[in-house]
One Martini backbone bead per residue (centre of mass of N, CA, C, O) as a GRO file, in nm:
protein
  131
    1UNK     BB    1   3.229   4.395   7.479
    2UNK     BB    2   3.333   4.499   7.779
    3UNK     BB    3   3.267   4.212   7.893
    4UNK     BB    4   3.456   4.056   7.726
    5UNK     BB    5   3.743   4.206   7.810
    6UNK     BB    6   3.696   4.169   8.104
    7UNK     BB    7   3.734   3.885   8.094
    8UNK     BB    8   4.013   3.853   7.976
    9UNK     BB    9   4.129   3.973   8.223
   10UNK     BB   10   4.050   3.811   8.412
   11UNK     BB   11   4.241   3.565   8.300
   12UNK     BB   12   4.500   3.677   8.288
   13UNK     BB   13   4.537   3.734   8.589
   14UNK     BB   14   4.480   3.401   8.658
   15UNK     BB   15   4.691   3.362   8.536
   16UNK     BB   16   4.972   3.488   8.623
   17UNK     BB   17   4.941   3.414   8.932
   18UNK     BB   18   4.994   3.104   8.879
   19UNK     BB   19   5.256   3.160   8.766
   20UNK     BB   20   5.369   3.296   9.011
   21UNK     BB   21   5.336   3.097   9.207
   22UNK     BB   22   5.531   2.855   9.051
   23UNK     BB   23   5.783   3.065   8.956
   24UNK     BB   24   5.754   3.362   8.972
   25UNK     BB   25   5.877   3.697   8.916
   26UNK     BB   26   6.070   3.629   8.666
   27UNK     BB   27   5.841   3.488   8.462
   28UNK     BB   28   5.668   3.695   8.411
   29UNK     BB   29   5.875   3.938   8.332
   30UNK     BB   30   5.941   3.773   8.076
   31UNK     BB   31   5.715   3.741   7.947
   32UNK     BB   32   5.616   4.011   7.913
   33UNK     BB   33   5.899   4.127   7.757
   34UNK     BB   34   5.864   3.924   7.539
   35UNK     BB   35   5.560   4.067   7.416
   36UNK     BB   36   5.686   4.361   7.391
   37UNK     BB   37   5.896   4.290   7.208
   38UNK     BB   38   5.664   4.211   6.983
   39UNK     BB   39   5.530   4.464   6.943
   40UNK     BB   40   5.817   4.669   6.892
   41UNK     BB   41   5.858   4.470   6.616
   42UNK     BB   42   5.595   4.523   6.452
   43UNK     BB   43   5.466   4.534   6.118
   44UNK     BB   44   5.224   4.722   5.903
   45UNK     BB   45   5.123   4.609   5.603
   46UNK     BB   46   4.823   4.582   5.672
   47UNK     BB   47   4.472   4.523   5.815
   48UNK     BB   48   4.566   4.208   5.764
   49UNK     BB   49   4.853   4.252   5.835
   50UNK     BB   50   5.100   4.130   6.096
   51UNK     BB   51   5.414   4.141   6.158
   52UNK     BB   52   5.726   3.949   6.279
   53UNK     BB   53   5.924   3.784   6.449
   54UNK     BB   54   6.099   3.449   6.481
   55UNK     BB   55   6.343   3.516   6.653
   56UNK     BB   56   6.481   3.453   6.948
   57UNK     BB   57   6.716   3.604   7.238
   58UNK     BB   58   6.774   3.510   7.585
   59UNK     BB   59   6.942   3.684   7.786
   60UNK     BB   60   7.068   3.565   8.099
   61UNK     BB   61   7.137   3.592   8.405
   62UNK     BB   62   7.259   3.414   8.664
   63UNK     BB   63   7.037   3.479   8.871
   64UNK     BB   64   6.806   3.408   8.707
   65UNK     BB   65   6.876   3.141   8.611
   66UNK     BB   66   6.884   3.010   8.947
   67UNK     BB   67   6.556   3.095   9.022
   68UNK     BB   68   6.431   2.930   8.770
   69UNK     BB   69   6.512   2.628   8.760
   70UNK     BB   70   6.568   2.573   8.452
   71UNK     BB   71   6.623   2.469   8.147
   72UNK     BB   72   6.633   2.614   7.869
   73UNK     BB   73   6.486   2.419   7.685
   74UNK     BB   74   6.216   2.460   7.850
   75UNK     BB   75   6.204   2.738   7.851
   76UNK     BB   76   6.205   2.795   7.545
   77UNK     BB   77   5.935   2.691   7.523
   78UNK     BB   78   5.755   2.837   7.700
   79UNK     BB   79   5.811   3.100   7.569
   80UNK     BB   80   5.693   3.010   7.283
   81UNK     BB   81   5.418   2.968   7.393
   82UNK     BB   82   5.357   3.224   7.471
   83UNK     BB   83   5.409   3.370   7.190
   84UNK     BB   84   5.185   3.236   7.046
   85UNK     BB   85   4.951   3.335   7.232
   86UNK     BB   86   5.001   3.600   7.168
   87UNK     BB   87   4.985   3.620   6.898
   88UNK     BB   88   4.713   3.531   6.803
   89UNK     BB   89   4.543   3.733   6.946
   90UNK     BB   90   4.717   3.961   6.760
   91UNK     BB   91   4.719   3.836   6.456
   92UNK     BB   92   5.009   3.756   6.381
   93UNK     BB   93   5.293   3.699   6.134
   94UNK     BB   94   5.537   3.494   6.120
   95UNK     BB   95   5.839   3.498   5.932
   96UNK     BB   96   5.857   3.224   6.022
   97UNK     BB   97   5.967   2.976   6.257
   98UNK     BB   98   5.931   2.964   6.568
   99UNK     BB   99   6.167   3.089   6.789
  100UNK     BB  100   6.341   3.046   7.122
  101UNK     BB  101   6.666   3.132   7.312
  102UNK     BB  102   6.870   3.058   7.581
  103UNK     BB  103   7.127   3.276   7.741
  104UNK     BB  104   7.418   3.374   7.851
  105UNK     BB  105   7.459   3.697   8.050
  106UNK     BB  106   7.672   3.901   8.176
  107UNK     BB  107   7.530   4.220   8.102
  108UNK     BB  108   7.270   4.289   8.106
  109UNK     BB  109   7.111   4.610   8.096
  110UNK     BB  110   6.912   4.508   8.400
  111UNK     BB  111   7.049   4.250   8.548
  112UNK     BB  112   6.897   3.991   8.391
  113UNK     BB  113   6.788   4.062   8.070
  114UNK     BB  114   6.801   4.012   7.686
  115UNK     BB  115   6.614   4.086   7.395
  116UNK     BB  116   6.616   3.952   7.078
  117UNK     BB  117   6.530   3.988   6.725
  118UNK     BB  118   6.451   3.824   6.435
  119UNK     BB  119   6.403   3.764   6.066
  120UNK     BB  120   6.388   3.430   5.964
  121UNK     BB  121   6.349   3.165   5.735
  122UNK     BB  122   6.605   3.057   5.837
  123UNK     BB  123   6.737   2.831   6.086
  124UNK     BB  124   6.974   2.839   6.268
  125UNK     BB  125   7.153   2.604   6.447
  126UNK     BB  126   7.257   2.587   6.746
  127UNK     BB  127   7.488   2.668   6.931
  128UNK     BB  128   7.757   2.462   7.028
  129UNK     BB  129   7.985   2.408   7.324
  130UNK     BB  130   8.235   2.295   7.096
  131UNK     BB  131   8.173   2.526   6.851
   0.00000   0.00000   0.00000
């Protein structure tokens, strides 16, 4: 079981590393964050079943927005696509449809993003810039 450990923690470094490389280090650290917040707000219901959230709101400080220079929708996708592969491993059970949306904080609390996360079986739409 050690050896399995280590191997998965070695694959784990090696993708942190590649994705450092590709985006730089403020995605590594908003998908770190956006994990851990999903850890921090799983409830256990039973010996074989973790409840988490399934709906999340990243805001983006503008320089961080600036940085990552990817546009909302695909940030929001690898962010759902990180946090499935993370559910998966730790065997979560999201309260509906997982969905993840970027938006612009003004002030986030540590001056970069600001995660919130709601249990939610139906998911209202997207506000749009006009309404």
């Amino acid at each position: 079981m050690g050896m399995l450990k280590r191997c998965e923690q070695a694959v784990e470094r090696w993708e942190h590393d590649l994705i450092r490389r590709v985006q730089g280090r403020d995605s590594i650290e908003l998908f770190d964050a956006l994990r851990h917040h999903c850890d921090d707000q799983a409830v256990v219901c039973s010996p074989s079943r973790t409840l988490v959230p399934n709906v999340y709101t990243v805001g983006l400080a503008a320089s961080v927005r600036a940085r990552l220079d990817v546009c909302d929708a695909s940030l929001s996708q690898e962010l759902a696509d990180v946090l499935a592969h993370h559910g998966a491993q730790c065997a979560y059970e999201w309260a509906g449809p997982l969905t993840v949306r970027v938006t612009h904080a003004e002030v986030p609390p540590n001056d970069r993003y600001e995660i919130t996360s709601a249990a939610l079986t139906n998911i209202p739409p997207a506000p749009t810039a006009s309404g």
